[in-house]
C-alpha positions as CSV (number, residue, x, y, z in Angstrom):
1,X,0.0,0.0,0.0
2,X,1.4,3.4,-1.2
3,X,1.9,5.8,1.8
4,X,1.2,8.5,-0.5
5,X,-2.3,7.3,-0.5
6,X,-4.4,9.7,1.2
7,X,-6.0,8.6,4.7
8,X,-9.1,8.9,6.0
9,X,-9.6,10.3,9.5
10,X,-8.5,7.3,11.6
11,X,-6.0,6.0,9.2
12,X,-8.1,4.4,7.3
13,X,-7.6,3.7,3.7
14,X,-10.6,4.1,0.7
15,X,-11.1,5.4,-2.9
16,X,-14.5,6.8,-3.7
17,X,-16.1,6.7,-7.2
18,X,-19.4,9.3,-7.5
19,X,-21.5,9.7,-10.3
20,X,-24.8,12.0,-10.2
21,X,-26.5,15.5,-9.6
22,X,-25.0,14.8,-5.7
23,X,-21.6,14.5,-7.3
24,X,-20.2,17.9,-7.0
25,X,-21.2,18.5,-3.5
26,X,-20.6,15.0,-2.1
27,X,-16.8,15.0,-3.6
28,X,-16.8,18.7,-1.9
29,X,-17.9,16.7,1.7
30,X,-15.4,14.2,1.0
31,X,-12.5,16.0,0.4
32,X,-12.7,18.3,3.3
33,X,-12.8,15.2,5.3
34,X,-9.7,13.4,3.7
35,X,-11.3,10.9,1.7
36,X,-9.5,10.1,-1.9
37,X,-11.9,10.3,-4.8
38,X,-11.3,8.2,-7.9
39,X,-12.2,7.5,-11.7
40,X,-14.4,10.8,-11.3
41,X,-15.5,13.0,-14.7
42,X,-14.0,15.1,-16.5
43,X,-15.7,18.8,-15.1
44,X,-14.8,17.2,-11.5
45,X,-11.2,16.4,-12.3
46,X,-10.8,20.0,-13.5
47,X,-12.3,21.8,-10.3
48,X,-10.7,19.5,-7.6
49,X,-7.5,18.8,-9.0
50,X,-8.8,14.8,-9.0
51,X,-6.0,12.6,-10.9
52,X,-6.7,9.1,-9.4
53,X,-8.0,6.1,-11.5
54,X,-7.7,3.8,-9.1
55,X,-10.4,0.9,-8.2
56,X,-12.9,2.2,-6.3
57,X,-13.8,0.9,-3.2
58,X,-17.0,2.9,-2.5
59,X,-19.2,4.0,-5.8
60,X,-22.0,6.3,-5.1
61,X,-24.9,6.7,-7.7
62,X,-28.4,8.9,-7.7
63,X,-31.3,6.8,-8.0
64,X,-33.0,6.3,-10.5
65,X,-35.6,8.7,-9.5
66,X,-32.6,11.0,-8.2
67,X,-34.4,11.3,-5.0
68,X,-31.2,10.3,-2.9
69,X,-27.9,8.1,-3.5
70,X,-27.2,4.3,-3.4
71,X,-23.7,3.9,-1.5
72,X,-22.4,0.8,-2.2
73,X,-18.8,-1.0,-1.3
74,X,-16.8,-2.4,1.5
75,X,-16.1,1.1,3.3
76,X,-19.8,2.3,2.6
77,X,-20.0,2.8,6.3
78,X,-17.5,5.1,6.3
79,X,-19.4,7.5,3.9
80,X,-22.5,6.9,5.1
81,X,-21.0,8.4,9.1
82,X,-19.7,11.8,7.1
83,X,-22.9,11.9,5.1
84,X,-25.1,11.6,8.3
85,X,-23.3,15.0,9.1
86,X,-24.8,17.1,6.8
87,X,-28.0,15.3,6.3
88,X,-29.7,15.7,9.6
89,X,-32.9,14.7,7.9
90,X,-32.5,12.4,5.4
91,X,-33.0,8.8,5.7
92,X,-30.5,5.8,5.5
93,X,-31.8,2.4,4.5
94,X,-29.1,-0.3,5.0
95,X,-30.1,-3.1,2.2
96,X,-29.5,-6.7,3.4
97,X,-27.3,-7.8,0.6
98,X,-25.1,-11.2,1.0
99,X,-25.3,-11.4,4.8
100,X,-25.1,-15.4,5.9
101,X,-26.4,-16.1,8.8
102,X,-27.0,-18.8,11.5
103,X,-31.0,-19.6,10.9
104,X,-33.3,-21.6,13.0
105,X,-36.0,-22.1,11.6
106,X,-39.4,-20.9,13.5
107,X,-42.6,-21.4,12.3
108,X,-44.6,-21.6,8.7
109,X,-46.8,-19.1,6.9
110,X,-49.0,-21.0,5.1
111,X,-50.7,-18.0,3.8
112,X,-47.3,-16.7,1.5
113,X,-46.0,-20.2,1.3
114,X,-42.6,-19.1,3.7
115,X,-41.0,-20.4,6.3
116,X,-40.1,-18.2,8.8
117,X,-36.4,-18.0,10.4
118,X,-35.1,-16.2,13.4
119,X,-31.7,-14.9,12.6
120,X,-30.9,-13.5,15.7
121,X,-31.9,-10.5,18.7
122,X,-35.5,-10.0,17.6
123,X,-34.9,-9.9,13.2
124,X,-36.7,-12.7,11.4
125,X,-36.4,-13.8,7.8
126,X,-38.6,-15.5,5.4
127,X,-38.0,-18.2,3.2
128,X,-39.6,-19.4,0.5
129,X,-40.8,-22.9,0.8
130,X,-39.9,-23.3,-2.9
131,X,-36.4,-22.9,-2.2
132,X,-36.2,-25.4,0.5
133,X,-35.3,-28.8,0.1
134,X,-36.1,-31.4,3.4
135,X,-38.5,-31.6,6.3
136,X,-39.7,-27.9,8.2
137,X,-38.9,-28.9,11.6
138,X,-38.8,-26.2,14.2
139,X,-35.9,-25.5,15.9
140,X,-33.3,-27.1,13.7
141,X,-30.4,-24.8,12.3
142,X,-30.5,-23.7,8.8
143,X,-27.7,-21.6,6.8
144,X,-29.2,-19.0,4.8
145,X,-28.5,-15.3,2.9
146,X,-30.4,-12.6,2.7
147,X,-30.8,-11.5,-0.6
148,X,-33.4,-8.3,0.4
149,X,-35.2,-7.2,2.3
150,X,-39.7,-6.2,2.3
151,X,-41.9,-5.5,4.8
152,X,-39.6,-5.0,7.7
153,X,-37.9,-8.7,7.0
154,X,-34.9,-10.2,5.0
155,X,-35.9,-12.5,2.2
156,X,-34.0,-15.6,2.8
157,X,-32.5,-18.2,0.0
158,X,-30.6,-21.1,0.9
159,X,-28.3,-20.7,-2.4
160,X,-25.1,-19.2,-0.8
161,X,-23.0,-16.1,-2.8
162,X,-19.8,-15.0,-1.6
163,X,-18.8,-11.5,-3.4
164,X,-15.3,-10.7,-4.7
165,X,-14.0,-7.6,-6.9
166,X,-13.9,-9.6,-10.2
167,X,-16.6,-12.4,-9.3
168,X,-19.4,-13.9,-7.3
169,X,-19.4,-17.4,-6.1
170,X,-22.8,-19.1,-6.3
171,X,-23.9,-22.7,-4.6
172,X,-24.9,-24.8,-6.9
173,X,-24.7,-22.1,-9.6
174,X,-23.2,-22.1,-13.0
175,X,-20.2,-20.5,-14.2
176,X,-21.4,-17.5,-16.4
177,X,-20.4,-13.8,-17.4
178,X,-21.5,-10.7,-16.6
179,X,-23.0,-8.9,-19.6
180,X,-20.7,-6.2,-20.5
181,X,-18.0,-9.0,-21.0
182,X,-18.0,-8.7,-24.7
183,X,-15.1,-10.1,-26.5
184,X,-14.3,-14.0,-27.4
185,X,-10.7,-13.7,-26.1
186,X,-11.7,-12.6,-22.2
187,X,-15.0,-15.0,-22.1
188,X,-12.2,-17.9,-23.2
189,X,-9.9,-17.1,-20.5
190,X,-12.5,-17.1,-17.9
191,X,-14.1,-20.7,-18.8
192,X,-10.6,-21.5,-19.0
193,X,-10.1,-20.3,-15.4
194,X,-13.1,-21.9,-14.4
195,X,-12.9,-25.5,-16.1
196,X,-9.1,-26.0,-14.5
197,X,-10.5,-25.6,-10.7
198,X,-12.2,-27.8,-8.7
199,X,-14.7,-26.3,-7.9
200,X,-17.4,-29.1,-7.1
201,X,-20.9,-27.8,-6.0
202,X,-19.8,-24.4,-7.2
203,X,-20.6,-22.0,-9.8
204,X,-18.4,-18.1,-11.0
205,X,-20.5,-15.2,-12.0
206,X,-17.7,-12.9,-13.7
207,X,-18.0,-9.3,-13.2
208,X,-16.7,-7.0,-16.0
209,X,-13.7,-6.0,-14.2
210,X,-12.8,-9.8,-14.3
211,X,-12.0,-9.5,-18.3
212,X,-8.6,-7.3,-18.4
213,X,-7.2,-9.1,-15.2
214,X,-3.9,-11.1,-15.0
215,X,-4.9,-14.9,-14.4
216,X,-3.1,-15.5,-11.1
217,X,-4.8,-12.4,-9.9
218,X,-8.5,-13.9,-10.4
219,X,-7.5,-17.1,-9.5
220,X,-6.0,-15.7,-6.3
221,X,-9.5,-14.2,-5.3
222,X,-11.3,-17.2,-6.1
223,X,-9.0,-19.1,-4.0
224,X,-9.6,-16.4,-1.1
225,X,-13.9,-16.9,-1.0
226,X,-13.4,-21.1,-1.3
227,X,-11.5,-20.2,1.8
228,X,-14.1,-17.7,3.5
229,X,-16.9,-20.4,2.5
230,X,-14.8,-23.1,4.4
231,X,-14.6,-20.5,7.7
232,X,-18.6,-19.8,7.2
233,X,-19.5,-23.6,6.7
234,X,-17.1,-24.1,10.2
235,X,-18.9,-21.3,12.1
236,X,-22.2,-23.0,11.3
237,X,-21.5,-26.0,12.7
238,X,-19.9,-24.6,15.7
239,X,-22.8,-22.6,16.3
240,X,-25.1,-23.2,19.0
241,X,-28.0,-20.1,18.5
242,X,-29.2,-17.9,15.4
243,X,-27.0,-15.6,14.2
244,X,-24.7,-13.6,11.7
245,X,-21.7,-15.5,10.0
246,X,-21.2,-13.3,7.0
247,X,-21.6,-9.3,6.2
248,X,-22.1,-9.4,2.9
249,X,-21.5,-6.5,0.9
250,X,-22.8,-3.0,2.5
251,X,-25.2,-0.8,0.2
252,X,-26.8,1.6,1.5
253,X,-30.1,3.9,-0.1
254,X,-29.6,7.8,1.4
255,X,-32.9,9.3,0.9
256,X,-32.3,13.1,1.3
257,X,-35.0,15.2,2.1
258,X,-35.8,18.6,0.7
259,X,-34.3,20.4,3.9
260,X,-30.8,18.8,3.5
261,X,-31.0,19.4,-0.6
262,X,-30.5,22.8,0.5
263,X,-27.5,21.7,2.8
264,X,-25.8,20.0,0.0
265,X,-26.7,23.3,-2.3
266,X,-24.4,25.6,0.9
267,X,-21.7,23.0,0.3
268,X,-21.5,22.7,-3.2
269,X,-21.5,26.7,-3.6
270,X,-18.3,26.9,-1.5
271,X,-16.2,25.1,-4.7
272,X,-18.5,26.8,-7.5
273,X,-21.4,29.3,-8.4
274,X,-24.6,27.4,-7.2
275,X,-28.5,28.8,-6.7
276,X,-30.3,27.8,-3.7
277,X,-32.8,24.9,-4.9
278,X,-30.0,23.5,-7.2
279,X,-30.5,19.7,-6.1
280,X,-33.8,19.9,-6.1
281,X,-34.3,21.5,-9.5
282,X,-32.0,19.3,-10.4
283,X,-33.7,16.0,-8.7
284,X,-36.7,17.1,-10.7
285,X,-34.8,17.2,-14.7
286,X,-34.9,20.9,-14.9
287,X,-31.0,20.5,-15.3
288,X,-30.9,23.2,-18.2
289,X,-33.1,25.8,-16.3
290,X,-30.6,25.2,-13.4
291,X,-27.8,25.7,-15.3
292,X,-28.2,28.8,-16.9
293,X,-29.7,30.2,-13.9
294,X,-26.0,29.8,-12.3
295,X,-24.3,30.9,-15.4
296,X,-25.8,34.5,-14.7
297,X,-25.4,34.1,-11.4
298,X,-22.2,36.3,-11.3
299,X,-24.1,39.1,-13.1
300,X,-27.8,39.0,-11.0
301,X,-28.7,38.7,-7.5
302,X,-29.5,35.3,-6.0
303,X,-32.5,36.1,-4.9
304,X,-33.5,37.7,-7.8
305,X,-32.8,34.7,-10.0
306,X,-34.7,32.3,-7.1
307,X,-38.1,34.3,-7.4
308,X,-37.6,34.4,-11.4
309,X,-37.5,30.8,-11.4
310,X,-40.5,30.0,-9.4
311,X,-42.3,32.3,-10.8
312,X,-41.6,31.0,-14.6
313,X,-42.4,27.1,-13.0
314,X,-45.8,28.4,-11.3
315,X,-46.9,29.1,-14.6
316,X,-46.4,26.2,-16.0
317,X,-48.4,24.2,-13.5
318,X,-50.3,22.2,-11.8
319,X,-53.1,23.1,-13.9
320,X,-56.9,22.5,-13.1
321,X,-58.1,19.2,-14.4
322,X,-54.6,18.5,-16.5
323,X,-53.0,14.7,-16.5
324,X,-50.6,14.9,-13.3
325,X,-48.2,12.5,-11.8
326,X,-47.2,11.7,-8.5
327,X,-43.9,9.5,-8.1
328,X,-43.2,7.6,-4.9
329,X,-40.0,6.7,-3.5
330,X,-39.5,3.8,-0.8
331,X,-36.9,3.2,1.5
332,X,-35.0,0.8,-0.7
333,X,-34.8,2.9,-3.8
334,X,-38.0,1.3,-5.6
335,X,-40.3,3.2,-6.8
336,X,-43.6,3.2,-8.2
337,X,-45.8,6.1,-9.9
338,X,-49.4,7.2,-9.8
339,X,-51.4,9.1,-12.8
340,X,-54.6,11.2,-12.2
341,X,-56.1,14.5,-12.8
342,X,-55.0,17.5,-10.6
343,X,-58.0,19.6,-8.5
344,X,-58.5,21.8,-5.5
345,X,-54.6,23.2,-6.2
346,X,-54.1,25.4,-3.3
347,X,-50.8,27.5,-2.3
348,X,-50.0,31.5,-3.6
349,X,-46.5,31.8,-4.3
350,X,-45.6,28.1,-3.8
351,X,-48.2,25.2,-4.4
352,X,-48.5,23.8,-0.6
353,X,-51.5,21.2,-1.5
354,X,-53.2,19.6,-4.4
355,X,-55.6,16.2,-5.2
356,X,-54.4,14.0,-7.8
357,X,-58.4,12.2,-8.6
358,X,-57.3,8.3,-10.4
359,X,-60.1,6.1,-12.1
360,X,-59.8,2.6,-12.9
361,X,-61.5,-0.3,-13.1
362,X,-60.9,-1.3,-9.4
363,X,-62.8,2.1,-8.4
364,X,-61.8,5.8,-8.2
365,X,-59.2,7.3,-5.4
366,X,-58.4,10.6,-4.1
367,X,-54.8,11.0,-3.1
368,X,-54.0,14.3,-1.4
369,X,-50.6,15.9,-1.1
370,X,-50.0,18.2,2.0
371,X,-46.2,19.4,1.5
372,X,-46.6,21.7,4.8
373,X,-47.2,18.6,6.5
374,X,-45.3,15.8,4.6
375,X,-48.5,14.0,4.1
376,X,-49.6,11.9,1.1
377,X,-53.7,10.7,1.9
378,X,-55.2,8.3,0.1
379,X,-58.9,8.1,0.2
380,X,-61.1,5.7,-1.4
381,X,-65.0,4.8,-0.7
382,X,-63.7,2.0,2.3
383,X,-61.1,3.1,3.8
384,X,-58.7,6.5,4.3
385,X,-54.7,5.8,4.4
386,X,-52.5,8.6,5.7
387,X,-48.5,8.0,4.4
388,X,-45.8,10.2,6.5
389,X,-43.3,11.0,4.0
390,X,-39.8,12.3,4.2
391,X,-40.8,15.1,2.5
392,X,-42.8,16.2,-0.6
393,X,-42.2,18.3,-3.4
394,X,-44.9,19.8,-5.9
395,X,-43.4,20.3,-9.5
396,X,-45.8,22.0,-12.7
397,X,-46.0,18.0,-14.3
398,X,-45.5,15.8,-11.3
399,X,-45.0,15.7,-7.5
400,X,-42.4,13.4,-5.9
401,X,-42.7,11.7,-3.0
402,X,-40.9,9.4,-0.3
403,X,-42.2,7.2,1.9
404,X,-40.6,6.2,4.2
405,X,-42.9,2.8,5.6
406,X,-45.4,4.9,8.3
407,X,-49.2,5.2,7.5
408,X,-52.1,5.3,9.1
409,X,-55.7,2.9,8.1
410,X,-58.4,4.8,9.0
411,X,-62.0,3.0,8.4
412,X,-65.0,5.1,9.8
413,X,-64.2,6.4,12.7
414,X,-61.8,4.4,13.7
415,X,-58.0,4.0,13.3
416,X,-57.2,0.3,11.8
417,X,-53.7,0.1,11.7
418,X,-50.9,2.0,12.7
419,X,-47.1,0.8,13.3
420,X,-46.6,3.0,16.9
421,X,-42.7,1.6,17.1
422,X,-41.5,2.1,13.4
423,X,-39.7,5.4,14.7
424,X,-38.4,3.8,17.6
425,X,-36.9,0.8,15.0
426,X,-35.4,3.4,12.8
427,X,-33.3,5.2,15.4
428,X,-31.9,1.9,16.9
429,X,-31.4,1.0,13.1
430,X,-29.7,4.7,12.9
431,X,-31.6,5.3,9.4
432,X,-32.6,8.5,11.0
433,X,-31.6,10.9,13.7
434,X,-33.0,11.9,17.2
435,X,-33.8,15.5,15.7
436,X,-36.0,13.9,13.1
437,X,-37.4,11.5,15.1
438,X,-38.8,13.7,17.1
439,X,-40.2,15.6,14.6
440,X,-41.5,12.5,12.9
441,X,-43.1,11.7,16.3
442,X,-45.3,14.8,15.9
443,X,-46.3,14.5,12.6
444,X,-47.5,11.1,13.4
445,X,-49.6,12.0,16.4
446,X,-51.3,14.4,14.6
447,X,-52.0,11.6,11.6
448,X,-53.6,9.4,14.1
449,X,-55.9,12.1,14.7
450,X,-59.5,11.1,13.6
């Protein structure tokens, strides 16, 4: 290891890789704290000096609906800690990826066909009973790997992947390549690789990275997971209780709220011209609008500019009974989108609340955003649902939306369902902070509110 190699805080050593509307700012954050960023484009090379190509071990990516980052790498942790310090009010979903654990297998859920398997402390896992291959008897010790997560709990497979740089190992898998391994010459060498170990119940995924590496290199890594499988397998059968055996590899979804867009904006105006709103604006596609707005920015007041903007996007929309689209983000990075007309549009300067009405042939639903309150209702003729959200933004063509997993069944007048401990799981989790919780804690009281 070169000791030129900058450090992080601690001594620690990692390379970060960021792609994205976050990436000016984030490489801003990072930088200030020590942290070496790699392989980074051409406009960010330019304004902080950046000359590393080195292998990443961290890349950082926008989501698809550029409502956050995904974080994803061996040192993810690490970011994540110096993100937390500047996002006070975001949210950070930790996505069960490749842990192995120590299962014992607890009851049956006959309704979703799963067997369900403690893993440890209070977290429980399902498996599919399709995936499972002997008698359910509870109590015995099963080895499992969480391959997701829904609802709250990891979704279990007892087909074992250990991760590597180049490849993935797969139980009873098949030795195959990743699709951007393209030429005849690199897919040769890698059967080759493959065909000359012995590699019994064992299959190779090759990852692109895999195709321009020297041979001894790959088959050194592949050597290094047979051995981490062989330590796993050991720790199984040593192991008395459920439990973890494996980390997997970290990833990590940062859903930033609308509060901490602006902190990102402060940040990324202290290495180049930036307007208040930028991520945002820039969350939303209105990169062009954003961009020429900060071109001027040296010539016109800030403020100036800010107003002209809103102004030029109020009148654009929502409209009065136009098509309108509301896009929701969950804690994992999924997302899903809803299409209705737009009515009772409400706010003077800044549109504060709006119904989307949506027709099908299951019915008709209201769903009411309340940006004031972070509250997305949805209202058909059974039942009322009230969804907390981390935030919500109201855009001329759409709105978006994250949900972040707490709502409120109302049927009549009375309160059906309502997870009372989700904030309380969060902070142990640390996907959120104390300040937040406590202001989540008040928006959900009121919710509950008949």
């Amino acid at each position: 290891m070169s000791l030129k190699r900058p450090l992080l805080r601690g001594g620690l050593c990692m390379k970060v890789k960021i792609r994205g509307i976050y990436s000016t700012a984030i490489t801003k954050l990072l930088i200030d704290e020590g942290v070496e960023v790699t392989q980074a484009n051409d406009a960010i090379k330019d304004l902080f000096k950046i000359q590393s190509e080195d292998r990443p071990t961290v890349v950082i990516e926008d989501l698809e609906t550029k409502a956050g980052v995904y974080v994803y790498g061996n040192d993810s942790d690490k970011v994540i800690n110096i993100l937390k310090k500047i996002c006070k009010s975001s949210f950070f979903y930790e996505e069960d990826i490749g842990k192995i654990y120590c299962g014992v297998i607890d009851s049956t859920d006959q309704r979703s066909k799963s067997i369900i398997v403690s893993l440890g402390g209070d977290e429980k896992g399902l498996l599919d009973m399709k995936n499972f291959w002997g008698y359910v008897k509870q109590g015995s010790k099963i080895l499992v790997q969480s391959k997701g997560s829904y609802d709250g709990k990891a979704m279990l497979s007892t087909q074992i992947r250990l991760f590597g740089d180049d490849l993935i190992i797969i139980k009873n898998g098949f030795t195959k390549m990743s699709r951007g391994i393209r030429s005849k010459e690199g897919k040769d060498k890698l059967y080759d690789i493959a065909k000359n170990l012995d590699l019994k119940d064992w299959g190779i995924l090759w990852t692109q990275s895999a195709e321009d590496k020297d041979e001894s290199i790959l088959r050194a890594e592949l050597e290094d997971l047979i051995k981490q499988e062989k330590e796993i397998s050991k720790k199984f059968e040593e192991a008395d209780k459920p439990g973890l055996l494996y980390s997997g590899v970290k990833k990590y979804f940062v859903l930033i709220s609308k509060e901490d867009k602006y902190e990102l904006d402060k940040i990324r105006g202290k290495a180049m011209p930036t307007i208040t709103g930028h991520h945002s604006l820039k969350s939303a596609g209105y990169t062009i609008l954003t961009d020429f707005a900060e071109e001027i920015l040296k010539d016109v007041d800030e403020k100036h500019i800010t107003e002209s903007i809103n102004k030029t996007l109020s009148r654009y929309g929502p409209v009065d009974k136009k098509l309108y689209k509301i896009i929701v983000t969950r804690p994992n990075g999924t997302s899903y989108r809803i299409e209705g007309i737009s009515t009772d549009i409400s706010g003077e300067n800044e549109i504060k609340k709006m119904k989307v009405l949506v027709r099908g042939n299951w019915g008709s639903r209201e769903y009411e955003l309340d940006s004031d309150n972070g509250v997305l209702t949805v209202r058909s003729q059974e039942s009322e649902e009230r969804i907390l959200t981390l935030g919500i933004e109201i855009f001329p063509k759409f709105a978006k939306v994250t949900d972040i997993n707490m709502h409120v069944k109302i049927r009549g007048q009375a309160v059906e369902s309502a997870d009372n401990e989700a904030i309380a799981r969060m902070v142990k989790k640390e996907e959120i902070t104390q300040e937040l919780a406590k202001k989540l804690e008040e928006q959900f009281s009121a919710m509950e509110k008949i």
